[in-house]
N, C-alpha and C positions, 0 to 999 in steps of 0.2 A: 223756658229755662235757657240761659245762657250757656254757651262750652266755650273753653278757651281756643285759641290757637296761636299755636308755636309760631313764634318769628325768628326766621334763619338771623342769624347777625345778631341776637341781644345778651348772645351767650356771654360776650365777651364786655359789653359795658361796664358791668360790676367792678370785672378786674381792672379797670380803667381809671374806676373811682377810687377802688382801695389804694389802687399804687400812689394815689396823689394824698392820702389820708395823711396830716400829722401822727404820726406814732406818739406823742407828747404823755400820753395816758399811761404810757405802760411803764412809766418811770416812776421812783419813792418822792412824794413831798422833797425834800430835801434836795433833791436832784434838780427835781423841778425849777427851783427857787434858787439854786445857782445856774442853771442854763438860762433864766432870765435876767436875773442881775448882769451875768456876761455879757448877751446879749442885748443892755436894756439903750435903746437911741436917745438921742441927743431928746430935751423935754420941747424943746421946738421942733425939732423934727416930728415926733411922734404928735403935736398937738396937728401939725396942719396933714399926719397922713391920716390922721382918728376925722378930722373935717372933710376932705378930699370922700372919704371911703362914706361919711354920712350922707355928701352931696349926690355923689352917684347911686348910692340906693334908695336916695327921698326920690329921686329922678322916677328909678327903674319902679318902686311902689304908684307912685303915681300914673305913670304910664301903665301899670297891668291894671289899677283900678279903674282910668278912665275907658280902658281896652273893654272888661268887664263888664264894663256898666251900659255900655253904649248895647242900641237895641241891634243894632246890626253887624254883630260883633261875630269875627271869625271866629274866636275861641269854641263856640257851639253851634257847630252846622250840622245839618242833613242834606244830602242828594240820594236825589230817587236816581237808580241808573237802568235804561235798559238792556237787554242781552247783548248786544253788538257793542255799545258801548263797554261794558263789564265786561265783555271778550278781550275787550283791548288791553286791560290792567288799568290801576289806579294808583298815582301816588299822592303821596301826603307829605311835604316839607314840614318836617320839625325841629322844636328847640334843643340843641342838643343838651340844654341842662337838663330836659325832661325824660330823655332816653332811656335809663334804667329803670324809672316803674311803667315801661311802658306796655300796655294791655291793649288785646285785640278779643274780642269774644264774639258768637253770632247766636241769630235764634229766629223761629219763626213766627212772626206777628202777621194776624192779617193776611193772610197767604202769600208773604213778604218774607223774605229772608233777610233779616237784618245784620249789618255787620258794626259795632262800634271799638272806636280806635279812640281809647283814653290816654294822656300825655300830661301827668300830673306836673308841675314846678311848683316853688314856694310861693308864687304871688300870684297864683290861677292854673293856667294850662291851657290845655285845649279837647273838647269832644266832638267827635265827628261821629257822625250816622250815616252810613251807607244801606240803601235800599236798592234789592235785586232778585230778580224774579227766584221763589220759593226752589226753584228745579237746579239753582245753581250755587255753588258752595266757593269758599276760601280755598281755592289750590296750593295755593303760598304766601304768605308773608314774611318777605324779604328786605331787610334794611341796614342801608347802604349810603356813607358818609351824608347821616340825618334824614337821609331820604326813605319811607317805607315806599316797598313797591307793593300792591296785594295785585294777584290773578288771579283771577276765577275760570272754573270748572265746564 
């Protein structure tokens, strides 16, 4: 069975998201539709910012699916660690769009202690498997500008 573990530092991601959220919703129809007319760009401008914005995420789909696809692809690793190793700590560079659903859990398989660090986005992610001798646990998961750091016990 898996158990979670708290990561110091995700408390705060959420808020990070919301502050940047269009509020646009909480407003009546009516409202709505004169804050855009106001606001509505030049039809040239908005045709080449509507292209510009398709260019860059044909880009960024392509790139997570060719990322995806490939058989030796970071996105889903494992490393076995031994004890002195796993004494020293382990970090994990991440995307920091992925940040807020981000999931650490462990369990033990095999007389392995297993630790996985899931890092959802919209065009894939990332999972990682860490393996460590059964005797030793998640001390901390701590992360810190996109960086998790985990220590063990």
């Amino acid at each position: 069975m898996w158990r979670k573990v708290d990561v110091v530092g995700s408390e705060t991601l959420g808020e990070e998201l919301e502050d940047n959220l269009d509020r646009g919703l909480d407003m009546d129809a009516e409202t709505m539709h004169q804050r855009f007319l106001a606001d509505l760009p030049h039809l040239e401008s908005a045709k080449n910012n509507h292209n510009e914005v398709l260019t860059k995420i044909s880009d960024r789909i392509y790139e997570a699916k060719t990322h995806s696809r490939s058989l030796d692809s970071q996105s889903v690793a494992f490393e076995e660690l031994d004890r002195d190793t796993a004494k020293e700590g382990f970090d994990i560079i991440l995307d920091k769009g992925s940040l807020s659903q981000l999931s650490v859990t462990t369990a033990i398989d095999d007389g392995r202690r297993l630790i996985r660090v899931i890092a959802p986005e919209r065009f894939g992610g990332m999972i990682r498997t860490l393996s460590v001798p059964s005797t030793m646990d998640v001390e901390s998961a701590i992360i810190s500008d996109g960086v998790l750091h985990l220590s063990f016990d």
